[in-house]
C-alpha angles and dihedrals in degrees: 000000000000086000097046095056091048089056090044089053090054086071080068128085105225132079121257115215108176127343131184131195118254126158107354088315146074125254124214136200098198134169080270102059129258117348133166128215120217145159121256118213095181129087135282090250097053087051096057092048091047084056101054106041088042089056079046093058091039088056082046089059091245105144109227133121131277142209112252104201126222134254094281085052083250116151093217128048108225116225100212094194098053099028089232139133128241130193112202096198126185109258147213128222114200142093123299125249107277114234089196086058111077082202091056089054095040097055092047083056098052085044086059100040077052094046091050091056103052090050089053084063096051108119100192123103112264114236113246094236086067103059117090112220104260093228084057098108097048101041077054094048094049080053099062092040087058093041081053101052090048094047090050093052086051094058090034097058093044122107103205108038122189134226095266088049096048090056095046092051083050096064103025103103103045085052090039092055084043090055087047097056098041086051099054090039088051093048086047086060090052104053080047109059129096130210093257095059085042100060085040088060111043128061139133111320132198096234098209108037116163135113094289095068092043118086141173116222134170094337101325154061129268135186123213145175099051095166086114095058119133149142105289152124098306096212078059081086097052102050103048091054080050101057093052088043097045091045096058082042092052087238097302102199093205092051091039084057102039098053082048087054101036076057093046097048083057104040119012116246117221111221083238080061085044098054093040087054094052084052092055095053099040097058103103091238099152085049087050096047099055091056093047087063099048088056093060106045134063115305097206103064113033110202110244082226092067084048090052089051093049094055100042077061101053084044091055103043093091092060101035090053081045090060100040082047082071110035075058101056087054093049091058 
């Protein structure tokens, strides 16, 4: 394999003077600078559009990586041997952003808010394989509620229940009425919204945003990994950074408010983006999740790990309904 990725860098034109393997790539120090080598699983298409918003960003003064071509002017290096596709994407050494630093957070926040800005200014047409269908989240959401309902007939007709079942039967119905009503009041959103509000909410997202893909790197921040990118709900980005934050944070109100606001203060959030954030959040993902992955695995012998999970969640529900108290009273 080694082998194979020196012969696919000499379609660049750039000199490699020492590389080293991380994360599924390789990692090399050039007469450029810093690049890393990886394998690219999308299409042609996509390639060429990541290219070219990500050169847009770069001409906006947004740090992030971009894509170097090779020789042919091609975006992707093709491996002959193995029929497969390669990026060689200008790279970033530097620390990650730290969850445990309210700074740090604070900062990646302010570097979305930033990113969603700029790709609100992007004048090019959008490829169609891009755009998420705009009924997405609630088609997803109408799934789980029915996961949930199938999960909770399973338990329910079983004789002999064990610990981890007892204790989902316990909470079900409180998270299942939540997911219900999430789900009406998302679906009344929908029904609501014009197509103003509609082309004010949704843009070019990163599509994996969390504190893997921020770094900080010679006295700034950088974003990287933007193969998920796609045409979305902007605040989709957001959330979904909240929720991982919020939960390491056991859904810390003042931190919750004051991300929301760090983003606001950047990029100005509607009330219809407020309210699609707090449906986001409400949603009881993490519930959801858990039993996700007991209906997958083997029902005989239930991991204590998936007990302990379940049980960080019911620990944390006081304070997570405190904060979603909250995120409501601003979307009204």
């Amino acid at each position: 394999m080694y082998n194979r990725e020196e012969e696919i860098l000499e379609q660049y034109e750039v000199e490699i003077r020492s590389t080293a393997k991380g994360r599924g790539a390789l990692n090399c120090d050039t007469d450029k600078g810093t690049m890393l080598l990886r394998q690219f699983r999308g299409s042609k298409e996509r390639a060429v559009f990541l290219y070219d918003i990500l050169n847009f960003l770069y001409e906006q003064g947004f740090t992030s990586e971009t894509i170097f071509p090779a020789k042919d002017g091609e975006v992707l290096a093709k491996d002959e041997i193995g029929d497969s596709f390669y990026l060689l994407k200008n790279w970033y050494l530097g620390r990650e952003c730290d969850v445990k630093s309210r700074d740090d957070i604070l900062s990646a926040v302010s570097l979305l808010a930033k990113l969603h800005s700029l790709t609100k200014r992007y004048q090019k047409e959008i490829p169609e394989f891009l755009k998420a269908d705009s009924n997405s989240l609630l088609n997803e959401y109408e799934r789980h509620n029915r996961e949930l309902n199938k999960v909770k007939n399973y338990i329910r007709n079983k004789n002999k229940k064990n610990q981890f079942e007892l204790l989902f039967m316990k909470v079900y119905v409180n998270y299942q009425e939540q997911a219900k009503a999430v789900t009406e009041q998302l679906k009344s959103q929908l029904e609501r919204l014009g197509e103003p509000q509609k082309q004010q909410m949704w843009g070019l997202i990163h599509g994996d945003y969390n504190q893997h893909n921020v770094l900080y790197s010679q006295g700034e921040w950088a974003l990287l990994n933007f193969e998920k990118m796609s045409y979305d709900i902007l605040v989709q980005d957001l959330a979904n950074f909240m929720r991982k934050i919020l939960e390491k944070y056991n859904w810390n109100t003042g931190l919750g408010i004051e991300m929301i606001t760090t983003y606001d203060s950047i990029r100005k959030l509607l009330p219809e983006e407020l309210e699609q954030l707090y449906l986001r959040l409400a949603y009881p993902k993490k519930y959801w999740k858990i039993a996700n992955h007991y209906c997958s695995s083997r029902k005989s012998w239930i991991s204590g790990r998936d007990i302990e999970k379940l049980e960080k969640v019911i620990e944390q529900e006081p304070q997570r309904e405190q904060f979603l108290k909250l995120l409501y009273h601003f979307t009204n």
